[in-house]
C-alpha positions in Angstrom: 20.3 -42.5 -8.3 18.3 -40.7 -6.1 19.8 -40.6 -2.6 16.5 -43.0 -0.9 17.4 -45.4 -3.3 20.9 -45.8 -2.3 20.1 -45.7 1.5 17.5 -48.7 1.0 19.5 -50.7 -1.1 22.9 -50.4 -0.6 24.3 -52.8 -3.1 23.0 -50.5 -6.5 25.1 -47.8 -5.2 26.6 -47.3 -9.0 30.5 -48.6 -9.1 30.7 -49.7 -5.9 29.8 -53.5 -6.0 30.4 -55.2 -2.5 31.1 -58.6 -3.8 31.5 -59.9 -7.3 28.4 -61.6 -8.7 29.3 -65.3 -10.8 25.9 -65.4 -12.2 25.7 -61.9 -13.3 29.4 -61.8 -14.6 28.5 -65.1 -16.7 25.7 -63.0 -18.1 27.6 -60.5 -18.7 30.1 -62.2 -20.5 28.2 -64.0 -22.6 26.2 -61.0 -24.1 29.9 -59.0 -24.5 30.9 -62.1 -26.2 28.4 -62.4 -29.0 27.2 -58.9 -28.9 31.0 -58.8 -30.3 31.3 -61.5 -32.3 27.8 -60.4 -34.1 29.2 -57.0 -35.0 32.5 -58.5 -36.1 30.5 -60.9 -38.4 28.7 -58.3 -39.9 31.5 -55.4 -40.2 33.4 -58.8 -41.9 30.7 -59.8 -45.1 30.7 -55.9 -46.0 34.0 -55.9 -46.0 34.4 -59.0 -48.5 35.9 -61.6 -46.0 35.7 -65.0 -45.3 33.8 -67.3 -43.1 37.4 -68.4 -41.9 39.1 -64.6 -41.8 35.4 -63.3 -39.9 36.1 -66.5 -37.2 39.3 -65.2 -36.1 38.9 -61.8 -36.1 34.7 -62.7 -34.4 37.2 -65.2 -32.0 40.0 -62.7 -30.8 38.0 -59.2 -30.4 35.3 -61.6 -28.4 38.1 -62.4 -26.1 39.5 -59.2 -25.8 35.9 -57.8 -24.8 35.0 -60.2 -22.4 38.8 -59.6 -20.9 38.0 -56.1 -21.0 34.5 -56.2 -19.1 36.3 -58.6 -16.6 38.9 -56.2 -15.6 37.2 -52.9 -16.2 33.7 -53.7 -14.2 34.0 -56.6 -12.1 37.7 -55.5 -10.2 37.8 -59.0 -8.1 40.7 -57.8 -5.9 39.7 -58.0 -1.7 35.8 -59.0 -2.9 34.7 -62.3 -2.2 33.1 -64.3 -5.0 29.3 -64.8 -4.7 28.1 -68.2 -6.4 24.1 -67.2 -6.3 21.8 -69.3 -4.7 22.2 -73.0 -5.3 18.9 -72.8 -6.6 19.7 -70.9 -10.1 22.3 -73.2 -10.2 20.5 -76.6 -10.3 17.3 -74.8 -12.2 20.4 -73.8 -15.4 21.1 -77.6 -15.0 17.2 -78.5 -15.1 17.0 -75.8 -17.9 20.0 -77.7 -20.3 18.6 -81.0 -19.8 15.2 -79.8 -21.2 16.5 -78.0 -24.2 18.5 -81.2 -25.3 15.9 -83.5 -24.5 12.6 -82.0 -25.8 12.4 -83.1 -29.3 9.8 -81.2 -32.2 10.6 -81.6 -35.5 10.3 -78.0 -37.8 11.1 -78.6 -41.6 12.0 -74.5 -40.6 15.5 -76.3 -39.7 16.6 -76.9 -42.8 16.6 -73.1 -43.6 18.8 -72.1 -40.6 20.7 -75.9 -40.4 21.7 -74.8 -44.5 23.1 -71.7 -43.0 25.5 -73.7 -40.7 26.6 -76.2 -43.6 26.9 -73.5 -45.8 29.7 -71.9 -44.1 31.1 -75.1 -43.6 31.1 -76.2 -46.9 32.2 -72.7 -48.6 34.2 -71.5 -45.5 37.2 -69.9 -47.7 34.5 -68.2 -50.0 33.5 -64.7 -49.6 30.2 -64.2 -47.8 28.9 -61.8 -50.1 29.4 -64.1 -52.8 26.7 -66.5 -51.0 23.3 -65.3 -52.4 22.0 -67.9 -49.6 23.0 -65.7 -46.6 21.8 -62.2 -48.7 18.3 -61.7 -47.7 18.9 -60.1 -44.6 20.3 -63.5 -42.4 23.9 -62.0 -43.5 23.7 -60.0 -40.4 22.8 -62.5 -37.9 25.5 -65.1 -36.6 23.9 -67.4 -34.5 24.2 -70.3 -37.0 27.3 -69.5 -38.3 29.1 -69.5 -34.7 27.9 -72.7 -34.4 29.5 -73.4 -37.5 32.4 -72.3 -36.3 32.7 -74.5 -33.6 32.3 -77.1 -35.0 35.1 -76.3 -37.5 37.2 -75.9 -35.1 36.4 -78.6 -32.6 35.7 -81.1 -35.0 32.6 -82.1 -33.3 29.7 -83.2 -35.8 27.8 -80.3 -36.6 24.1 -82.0 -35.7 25.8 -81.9 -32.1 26.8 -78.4 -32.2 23.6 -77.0 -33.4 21.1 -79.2 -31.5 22.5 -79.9 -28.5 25.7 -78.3 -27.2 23.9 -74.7 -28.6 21.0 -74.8 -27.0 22.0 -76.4 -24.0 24.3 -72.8 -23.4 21.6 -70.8 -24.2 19.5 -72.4 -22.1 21.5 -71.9 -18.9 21.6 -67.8 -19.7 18.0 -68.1 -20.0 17.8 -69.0 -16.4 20.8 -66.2 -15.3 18.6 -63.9 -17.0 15.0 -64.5 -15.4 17.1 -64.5 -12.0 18.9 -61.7 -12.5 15.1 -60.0 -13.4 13.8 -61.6 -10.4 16.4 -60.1 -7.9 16.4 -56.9 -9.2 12.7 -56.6 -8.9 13.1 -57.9 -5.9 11.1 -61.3 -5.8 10.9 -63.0 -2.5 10.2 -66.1 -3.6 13.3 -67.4 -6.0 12.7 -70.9 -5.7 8.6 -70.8 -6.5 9.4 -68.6 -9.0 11.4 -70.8 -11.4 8.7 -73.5 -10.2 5.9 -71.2 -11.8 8.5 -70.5 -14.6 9.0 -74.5 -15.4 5.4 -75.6 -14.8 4.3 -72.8 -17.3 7.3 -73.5 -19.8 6.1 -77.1 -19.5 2.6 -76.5 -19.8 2.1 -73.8 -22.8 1.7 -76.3 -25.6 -2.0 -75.0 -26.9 -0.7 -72.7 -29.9 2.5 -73.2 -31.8 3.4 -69.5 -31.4 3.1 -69.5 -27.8 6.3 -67.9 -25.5 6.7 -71.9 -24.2 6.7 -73.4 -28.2 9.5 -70.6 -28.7 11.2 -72.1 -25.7 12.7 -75.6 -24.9 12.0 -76.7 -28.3 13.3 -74.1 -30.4 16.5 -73.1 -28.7 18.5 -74.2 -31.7 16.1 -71.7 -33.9 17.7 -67.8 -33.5 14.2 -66.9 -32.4 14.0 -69.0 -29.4 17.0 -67.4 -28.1 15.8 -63.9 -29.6 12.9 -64.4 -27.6 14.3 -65.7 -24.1 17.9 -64.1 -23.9 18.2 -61.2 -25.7 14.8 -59.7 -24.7 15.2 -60.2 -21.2 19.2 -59.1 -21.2 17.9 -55.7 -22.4 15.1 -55.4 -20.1 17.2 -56.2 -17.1 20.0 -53.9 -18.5 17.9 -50.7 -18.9 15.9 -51.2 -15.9 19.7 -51.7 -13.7 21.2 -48.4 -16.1 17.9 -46.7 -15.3 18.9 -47.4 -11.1 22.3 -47.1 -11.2 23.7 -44.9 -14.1 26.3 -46.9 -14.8 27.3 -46.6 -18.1 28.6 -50.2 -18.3 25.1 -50.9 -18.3 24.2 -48.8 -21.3 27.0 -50.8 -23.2 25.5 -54.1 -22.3 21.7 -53.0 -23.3 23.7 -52.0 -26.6 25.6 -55.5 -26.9 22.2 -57.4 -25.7 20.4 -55.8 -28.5 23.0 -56.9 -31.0 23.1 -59.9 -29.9 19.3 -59.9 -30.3 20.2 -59.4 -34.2 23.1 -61.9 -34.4 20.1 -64.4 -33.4 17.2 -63.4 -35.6 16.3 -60.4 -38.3 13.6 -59.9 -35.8 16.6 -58.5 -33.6 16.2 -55.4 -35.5 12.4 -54.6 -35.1 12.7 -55.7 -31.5 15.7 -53.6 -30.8 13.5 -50.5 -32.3 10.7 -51.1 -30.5 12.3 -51.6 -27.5 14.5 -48.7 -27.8 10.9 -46.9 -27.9 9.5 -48.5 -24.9 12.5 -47.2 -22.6 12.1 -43.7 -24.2 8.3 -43.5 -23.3 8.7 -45.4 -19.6 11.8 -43.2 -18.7 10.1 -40.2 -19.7 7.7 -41.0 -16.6 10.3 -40.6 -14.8 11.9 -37.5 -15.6 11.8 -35.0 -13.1 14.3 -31.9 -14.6 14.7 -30.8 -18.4 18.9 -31.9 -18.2 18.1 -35.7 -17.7 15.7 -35.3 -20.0 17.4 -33.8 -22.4 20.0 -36.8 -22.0 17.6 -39.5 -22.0 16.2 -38.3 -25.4 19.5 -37.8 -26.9 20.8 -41.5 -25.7 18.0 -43.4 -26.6 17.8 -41.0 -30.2 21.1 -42.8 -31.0 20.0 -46.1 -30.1 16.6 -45.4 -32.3 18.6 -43.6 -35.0 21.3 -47.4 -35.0 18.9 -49.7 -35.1 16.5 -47.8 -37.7 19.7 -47.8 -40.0 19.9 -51.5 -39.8 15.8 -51.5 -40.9 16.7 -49.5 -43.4 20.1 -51.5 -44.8 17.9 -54.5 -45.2 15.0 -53.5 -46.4 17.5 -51.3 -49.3 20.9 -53.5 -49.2 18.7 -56.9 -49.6 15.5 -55.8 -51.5 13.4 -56.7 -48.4 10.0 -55.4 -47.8 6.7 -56.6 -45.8 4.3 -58.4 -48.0 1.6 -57.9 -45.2 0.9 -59.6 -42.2 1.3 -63.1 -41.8 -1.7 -64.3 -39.5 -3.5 -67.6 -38.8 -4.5 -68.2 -42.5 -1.0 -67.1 -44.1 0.1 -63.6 -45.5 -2.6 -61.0 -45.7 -2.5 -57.9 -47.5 -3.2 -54.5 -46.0 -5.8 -53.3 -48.4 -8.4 -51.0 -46.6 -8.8 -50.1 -43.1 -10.4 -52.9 -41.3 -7.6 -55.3 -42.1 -5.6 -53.4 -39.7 -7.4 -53.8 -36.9 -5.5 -57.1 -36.2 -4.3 -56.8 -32.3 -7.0 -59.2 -30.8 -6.1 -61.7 -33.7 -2.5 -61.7 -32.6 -2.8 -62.0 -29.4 -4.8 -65.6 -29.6 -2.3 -66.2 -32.2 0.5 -66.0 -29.8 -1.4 -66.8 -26.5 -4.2 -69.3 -27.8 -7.5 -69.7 -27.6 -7.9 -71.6 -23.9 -8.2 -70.2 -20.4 -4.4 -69.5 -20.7 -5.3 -66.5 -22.9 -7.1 -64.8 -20.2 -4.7 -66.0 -17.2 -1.3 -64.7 -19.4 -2.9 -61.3 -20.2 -4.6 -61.4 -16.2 -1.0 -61.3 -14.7 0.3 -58.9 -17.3 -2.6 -56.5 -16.2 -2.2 -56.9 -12.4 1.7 -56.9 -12.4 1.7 -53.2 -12.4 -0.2 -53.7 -8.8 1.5 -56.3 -7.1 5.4 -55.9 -7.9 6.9 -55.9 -4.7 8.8 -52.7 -3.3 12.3 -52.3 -5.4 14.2 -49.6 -7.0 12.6 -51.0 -10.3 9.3 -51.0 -9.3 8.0 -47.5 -11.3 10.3 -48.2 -14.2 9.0 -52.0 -14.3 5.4 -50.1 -14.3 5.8 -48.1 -17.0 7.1 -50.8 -19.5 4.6 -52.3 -18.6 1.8 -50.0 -19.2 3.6 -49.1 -22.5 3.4 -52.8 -23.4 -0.8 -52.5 -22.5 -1.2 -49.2 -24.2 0.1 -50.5 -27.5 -2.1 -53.3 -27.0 -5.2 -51.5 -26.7 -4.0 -49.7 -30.0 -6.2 -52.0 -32.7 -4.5 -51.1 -35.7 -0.8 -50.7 -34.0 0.4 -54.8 -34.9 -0.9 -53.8 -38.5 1.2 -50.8 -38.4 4.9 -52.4 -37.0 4.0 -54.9 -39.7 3.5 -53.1 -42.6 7.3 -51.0 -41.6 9.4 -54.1 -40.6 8.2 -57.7 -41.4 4.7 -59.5 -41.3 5.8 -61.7 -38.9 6.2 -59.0 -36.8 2.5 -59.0 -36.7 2.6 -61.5 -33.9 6.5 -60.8 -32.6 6.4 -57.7 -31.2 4.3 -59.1 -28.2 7.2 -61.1 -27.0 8.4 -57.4 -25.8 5.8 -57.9 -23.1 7.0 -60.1 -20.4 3.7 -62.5 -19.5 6.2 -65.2 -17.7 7.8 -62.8 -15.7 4.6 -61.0 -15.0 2.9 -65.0 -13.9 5.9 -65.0 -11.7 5.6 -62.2 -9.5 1.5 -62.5 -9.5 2.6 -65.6 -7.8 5.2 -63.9 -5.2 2.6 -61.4 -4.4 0.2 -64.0 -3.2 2.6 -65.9 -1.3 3.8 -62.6 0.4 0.5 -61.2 1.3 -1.3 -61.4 4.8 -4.1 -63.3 3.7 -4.4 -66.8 5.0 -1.9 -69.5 4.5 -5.0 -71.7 3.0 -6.2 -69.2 1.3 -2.9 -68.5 0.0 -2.3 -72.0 -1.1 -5.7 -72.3 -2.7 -4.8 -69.3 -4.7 -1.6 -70.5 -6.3 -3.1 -73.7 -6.8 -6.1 -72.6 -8.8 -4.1 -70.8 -11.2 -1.1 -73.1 -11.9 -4.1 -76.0 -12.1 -6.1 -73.7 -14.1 -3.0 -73.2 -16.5 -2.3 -76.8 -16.6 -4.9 -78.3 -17.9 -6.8 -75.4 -19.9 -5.1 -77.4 -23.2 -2.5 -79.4 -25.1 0.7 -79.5 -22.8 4.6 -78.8 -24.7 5.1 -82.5 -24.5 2.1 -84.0 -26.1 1.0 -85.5 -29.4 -1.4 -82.6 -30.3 2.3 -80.2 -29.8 4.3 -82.9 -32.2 7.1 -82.9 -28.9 8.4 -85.7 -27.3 11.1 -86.2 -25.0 13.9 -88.0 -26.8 17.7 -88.1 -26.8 18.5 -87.5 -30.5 21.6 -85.5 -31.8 19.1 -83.7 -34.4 15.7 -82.9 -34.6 15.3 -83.5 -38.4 12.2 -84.5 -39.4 13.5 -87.3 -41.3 16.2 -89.0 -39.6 18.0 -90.0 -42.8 18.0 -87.1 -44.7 18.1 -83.9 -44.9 17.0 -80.9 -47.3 19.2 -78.1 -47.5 17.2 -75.0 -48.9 19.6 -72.1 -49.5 21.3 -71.0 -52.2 23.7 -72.9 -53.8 21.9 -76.5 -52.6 18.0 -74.9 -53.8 16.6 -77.1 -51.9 19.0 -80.4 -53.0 18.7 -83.8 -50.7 21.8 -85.0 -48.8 22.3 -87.9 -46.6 23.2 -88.4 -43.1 26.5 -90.8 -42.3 25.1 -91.5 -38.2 26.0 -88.2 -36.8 27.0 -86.4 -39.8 26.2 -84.6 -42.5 27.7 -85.2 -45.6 28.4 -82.5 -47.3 27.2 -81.9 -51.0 29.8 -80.0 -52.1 33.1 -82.4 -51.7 31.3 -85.3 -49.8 33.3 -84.3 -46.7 31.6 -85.8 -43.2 30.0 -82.3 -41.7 
């Protein structure tokens, strides 16, 4: 790290932490964790194993990661403990409530809730012998840790998967925007997660929107895909980038995996991302060794991840059937049907005045993040994330050599939340007049407010309800993967019963 860096800011001196972080080392933990239990699940169904045998091996080399991180990085001997500010705290607790309460039904749950009862109910079969889990979701885990848990625990698995799930991954969504927030060096921590909430709370316009992948789809691999994993690997290139600690380059590693053991899209994401750093680092290459490095590191990451692409697009018979837009799946035929990119961004950021303000603070953010070590690197990403914006045909293009969903995906690289969030900051930090100021702030957030539908709202199908599932019929349930094809089975109160042996799930 250059030598001004370390004199300004002491603390990112690489390996010598002055006091041991709680937040960060329960982010940390929690990506080693299921960064390793996602490569033990998938190292397990090519190797012919068990849901049972994949548990306890996923189970004890999880363990003996986080144990190893713990030990290895944090060293807690003479440091004092720091909790974080009691703000982050009481914001995770804010964050949990909301992922349990916010209720909109998806019949998509009866895809990934299959995947959980299937492992339940064949738990002592092979995986690969599953035809349900082969087309590509064989390699994610998210589901099937749930599963686990509730095997183990014995809690119902409608619980596990809709409540006690995303009620965890909510709280590292929080850790994970703070963790961003400090490190680019946000004044403002408190106003920030207000922003973050009131625009969470407000996005309800489009069901493709960052907020409708969110709250209400925590329980869905994507939601977490889109508000964990993302920002883990931003925040651990950008702190690898400043530091050059090479604990960090093992956690972006983990947080992409664990972007996979959520969602197929983990792969795509991971690839794309992996690009992003190359380009933005490159700006910041100043001698041919580090460069030479940085191209070599990141080459490995590209070459990884572009293996997994390949494995199931080869292994499972997967391929893009064109780009799934607004009006379903459309085929690439000539070249005008490429030139997508303004279609996908409405489809993801809607048609209201929150199209404009989203893509306003993604464009000033460049301009206005405050002073930091992260500030140049932050700049980059971020004018990568423009540039391939302004590409027309480039959403086409990722669609055509991934998946068409991946149409629309890819923009959830770009981070408009965080970018709303320190737009905010910098008005509240600048000299103009406190008025002013407050007029400012106020236009926007009242501007985004009520430019459309808000999450909780008829038009969104959300409601705030206590329920232990979110199935759209409370009685029933259809389970679509292979072996049930899409067979009906009941619901006993809080369980499942299963269809297999008639066991209570």
């Amino acid at each position: 790290m250059p030598p001004s860096h370390t004199a300004k800011y002491p603390n990112l001196i690489p390996n010598k932490p002055i006091e041991v972080d709680l937040l960060g080392a329960l982010g940390d933990a929690f990506i080693v964790f299921f960064g390793v239990w996602t490569l033990t699940h998938q190292l397990s169904y090519f190797a012919g194993l068990s849901f049972h045998q994949s548990w306890n091996f996923a189970f004890f080399f999880s363990c003996i990661g986080v144990l190893a991180n713990c030990f290895c990085t944090l060293k807690f001997k003479g440091k004092p403990v720091f909790l974080g500010p009691s703000v982050v705290w009481a914001c995770a607790l804010l964050s949990s409530l909301l992922a349990v309460l916010l209720y909109r039904p998806d019949s998509d749950d009866e895809q990934y809730l299959g995947h959980a009862i299937l492992a339940l109910d064949f738990t002592f079969e092979k995986m690969k012998s599953l035809t349900g889990i082969s087309t590509g979701y064989a390699l994610t885990s998210y589901d099937f840790i749930r599963a686990a848990l509730s095997y183990y625990t014995g809690i119902p698995i409608l619980y596990v998967f809709y409540s006690l799930g995303p009620a965890i991954i909510s709280i590292f969504v929080i850790i994970f925007q703070w963790r961003l927030l400090k490190l680019l060096s946000i004044k403002y921590i408190g106003l920030a997660f207000l922003v973050f909430f009131i625009v969470m709370l407000a996005w309800g316009d489009v069901h493709r929107s960052p907020a409708n992948l969110g709250y209400v789809k925590f329980f869905q691999g994507k939601g977490a895909l889109v508000w964990v994993a993302i920002p883990a690997m931003l925040f651990y290139w950008l702190n690898f980038e400043i530091t050059r600690n090479k604990n960090s380059l093992l956690l972006l590693f983990l947080a992409a995996i664990c972007g996979v053991g959520f969602s197929p899209t983990g792969i795509p994401i991971a690839i794309l991302m992996a690009f992003l750093f190359f380009i933005s680092g490159l700006m910041q290459v100043k001698s041919k060794k580090a460069f030479l490095g940085r191209t070599l590191l990141l080459s490995i990451s590209l070459i990884g991840f572009l293996m997994l692409g390949l494995l199931i697009s080869k292994y499972f018979n997967y391929h893009s059937s064109g780009i799934h837009s607004s009006v379903g799946i459309r085929q690439l035929n000539r070249l005008s049907d490429y030139l997508v990119n303004w279609e996908m961004l409405h489809f993801v950021l809607g048609d209201t005045k929150r199209f404009w303000l989203a893509l306003l603070a993604l464009v000033l953010a460049p301009f206005v993040l405050p002073q930091s070590p992260a500030r140049n690197l932050m700049r980059a990403y971020l004018a990568a994330c423009i540039t391939l914006m302004l590409i027309p045909i480039s959403s086409a293009v990722m669609a055509q050599f991934s998946a068409g969903s991946f149409a629309w995906r890819w923009l959830f690289v770009c981070p408009f939340l965080l970018c709303v969030m320190a737009l905010v900051d910098w008005i509240l930090s600048s000299a103009w007049n406190r008025l002013i100021k407050i007029f400012a702030i106020g236009a926007f957030l009242g501007l985004f407010i009520m430019s459309g539908p808000l999450l909780v709202s008829d038009s969104n199908h959300t409601q705030i309800r206590l329920l232990f599932h979110q199935l759209p019929d409370e009685q029933k349930i259809i389970l679509r993967p292979e072996p049930y094809n899409n067979q009906t089975t009941r619901l006993e109160g809080s369980r499942v019963i299963s269809l297999k042996d008639g066991r209570p799930l």
